[in-house]
N, C-alpha and C positions, 0 to 999 in steps of 0.2 A: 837780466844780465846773463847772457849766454857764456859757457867755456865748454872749457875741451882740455880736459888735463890727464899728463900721461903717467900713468903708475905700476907699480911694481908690485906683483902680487908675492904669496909666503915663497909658494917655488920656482920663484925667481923669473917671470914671464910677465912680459910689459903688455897692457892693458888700455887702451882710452876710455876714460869718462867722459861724455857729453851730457850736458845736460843744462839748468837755467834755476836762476833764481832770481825772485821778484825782490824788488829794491826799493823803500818807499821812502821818499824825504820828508824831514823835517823841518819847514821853511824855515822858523827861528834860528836854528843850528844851521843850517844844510847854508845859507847863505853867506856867513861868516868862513867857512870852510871850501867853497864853489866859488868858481867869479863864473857868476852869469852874463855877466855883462857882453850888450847885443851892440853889434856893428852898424850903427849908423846909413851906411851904405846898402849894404847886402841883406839885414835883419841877420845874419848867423851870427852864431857867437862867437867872441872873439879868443878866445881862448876854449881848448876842448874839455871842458871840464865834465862829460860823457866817459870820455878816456878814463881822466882822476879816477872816479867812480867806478869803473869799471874795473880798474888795477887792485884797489883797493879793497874790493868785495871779493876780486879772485883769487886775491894772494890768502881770505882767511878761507873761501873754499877750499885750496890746494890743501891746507893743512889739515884739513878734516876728512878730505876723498884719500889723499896720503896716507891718514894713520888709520882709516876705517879700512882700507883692501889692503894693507902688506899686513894681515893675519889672515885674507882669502887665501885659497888656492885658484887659479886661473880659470879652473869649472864651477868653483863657488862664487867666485867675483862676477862672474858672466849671467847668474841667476840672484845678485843682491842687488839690485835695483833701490829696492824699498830699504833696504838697512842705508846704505849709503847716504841718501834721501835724509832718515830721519837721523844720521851725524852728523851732517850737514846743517840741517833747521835748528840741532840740539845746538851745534857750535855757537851759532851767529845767533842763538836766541838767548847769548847770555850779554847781549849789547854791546857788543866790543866795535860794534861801528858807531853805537850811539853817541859818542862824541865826534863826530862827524854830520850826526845829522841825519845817518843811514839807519833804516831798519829795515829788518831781511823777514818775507810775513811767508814765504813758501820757496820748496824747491822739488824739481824734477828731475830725475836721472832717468832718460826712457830707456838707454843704450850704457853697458858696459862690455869692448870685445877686444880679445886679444889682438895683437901686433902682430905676430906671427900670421900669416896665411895658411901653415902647415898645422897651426896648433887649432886655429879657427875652424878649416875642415876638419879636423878630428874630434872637436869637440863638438861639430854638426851633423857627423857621421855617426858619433856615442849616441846622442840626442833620437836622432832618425828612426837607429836601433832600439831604442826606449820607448818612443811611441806605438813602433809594430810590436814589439816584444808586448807592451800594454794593452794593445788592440787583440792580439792573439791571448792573452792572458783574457780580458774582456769578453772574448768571443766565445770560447773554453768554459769561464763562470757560465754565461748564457745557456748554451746547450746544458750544461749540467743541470743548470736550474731546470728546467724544459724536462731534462730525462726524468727527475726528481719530481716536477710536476704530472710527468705520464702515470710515476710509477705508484704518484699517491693517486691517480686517481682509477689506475686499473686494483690498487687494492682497497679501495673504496667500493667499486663497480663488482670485487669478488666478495667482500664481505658484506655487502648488500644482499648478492645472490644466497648467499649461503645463511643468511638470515631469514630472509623468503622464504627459502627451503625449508628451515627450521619451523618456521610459522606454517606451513603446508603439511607437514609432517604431524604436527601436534594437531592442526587441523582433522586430518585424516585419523589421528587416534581418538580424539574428541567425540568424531559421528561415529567409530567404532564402538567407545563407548557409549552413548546415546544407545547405538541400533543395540548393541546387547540390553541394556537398562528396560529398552522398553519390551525386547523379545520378553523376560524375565518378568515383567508387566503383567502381559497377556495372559502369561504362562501361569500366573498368578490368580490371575479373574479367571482363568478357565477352570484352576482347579477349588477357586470359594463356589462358581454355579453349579462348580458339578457335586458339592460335599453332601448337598442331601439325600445325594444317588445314591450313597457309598453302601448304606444297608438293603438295596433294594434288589431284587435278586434278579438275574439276566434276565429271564424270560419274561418278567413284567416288566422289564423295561422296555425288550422289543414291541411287547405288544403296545403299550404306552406310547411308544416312536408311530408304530403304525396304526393307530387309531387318533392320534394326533394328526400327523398326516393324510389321512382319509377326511378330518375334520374340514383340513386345510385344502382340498382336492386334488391334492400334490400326488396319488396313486391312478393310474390307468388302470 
């Protein structure tokens, strides 16, 4: 069952709802309260009991699209689609057609828009501005995130380096100390071979060099 009903929102700005709700009969009831009864002639029916139906589902609609938007305001009414929807389903799901035979299983409100043509463009001129204003707000996060992404990653790429450094550094003291450790060595083993020299008095020692040497044929 389709309508189109016109209402009045908190401040004071007429509205249409369109929308639909599915109507399912109950043949035991539904028959006693419908004449179906088909025309002989033509097969239609003889009476529009489609209409009935349709009166009567819309009149408990009105009362529920009526008293759900007059606490909207005209830009809130225009974005409650889904509240509308489920006062509507909540109304008529408390049976009030079921003595008739009617039960109401869904409804849909795709469209609620002002009467106004002047209120309509402005409320899709507000709208327009909200999308850019959100695209540019959106666009703004992005780069930020990006700059904030550069920024961790160029102080990543310094603290990296300056770590290296640090490791190069201690490196370079490391084999500092090594090459002292091992001068200190040397310097060590030169003076245990040389200890038994120590009492030995110059001149036999040269001779001792050069008679070693002569051994060796290391003298011309």
């Amino acid at each position: 069952v389709n309508f189109s009903i016109a209402a009045q929102t908190s401040d004071k700005q007429p509205v249409m709802v369109r929308g639909s709700v599915t109507a399912v009969l109950v043949p035991e009831t539904a028959v006693s309260k419908f004449d179906f009864t088909v025309s002989p002639g033509d097969g239609s029916y003889v009476n529009a009991w489609d209409e009935v139906l349709r009166a009567k589902v819309t009149e408990q609609v009105l009362r529920a699209v009526l008293e759900s938007v007059q606490g909207l305001t005209v830009e809130a009414a225009t974005h409650s689609q889904r509240m509308v929807e489920d006062a509507v389903t909540s109304a008529l799901a408390t049976n009030v057609l079921s003595a008739d035979g009617v039960s109401i299983t869904s409804c849909s409100v795709p469209k609620i828009d002002p009467v106004d043509t002047e209120v309509a463009r402005a409320l899709g001129s507000k709208e327009r501005q909200e999308m850019l204003t959100g695209a540019d707000t959106a666009q703004h996060e992005r780069r930020m995130e990006g700059a904030k992404n550069d920024r961790t990653v160029r102080e990543y790429e310094a603290d990296t380096n300056l770590e290296l450094a640090k490791r190069a550094d201690a490196l370079l003291d490391q084999e500092a100390a090594n090459e002292k450790k091992r001068a200190l060595s040397d310097a060590e083993a030169t003076q245990i071979r040389l200890a038994p020299l120590a009492d030995v008095a110059p001149g036999k020692l040269l001779g001792a060099a050069i008679m070693e040497a002569a051994k060796g044929g290391q003298l011309g």
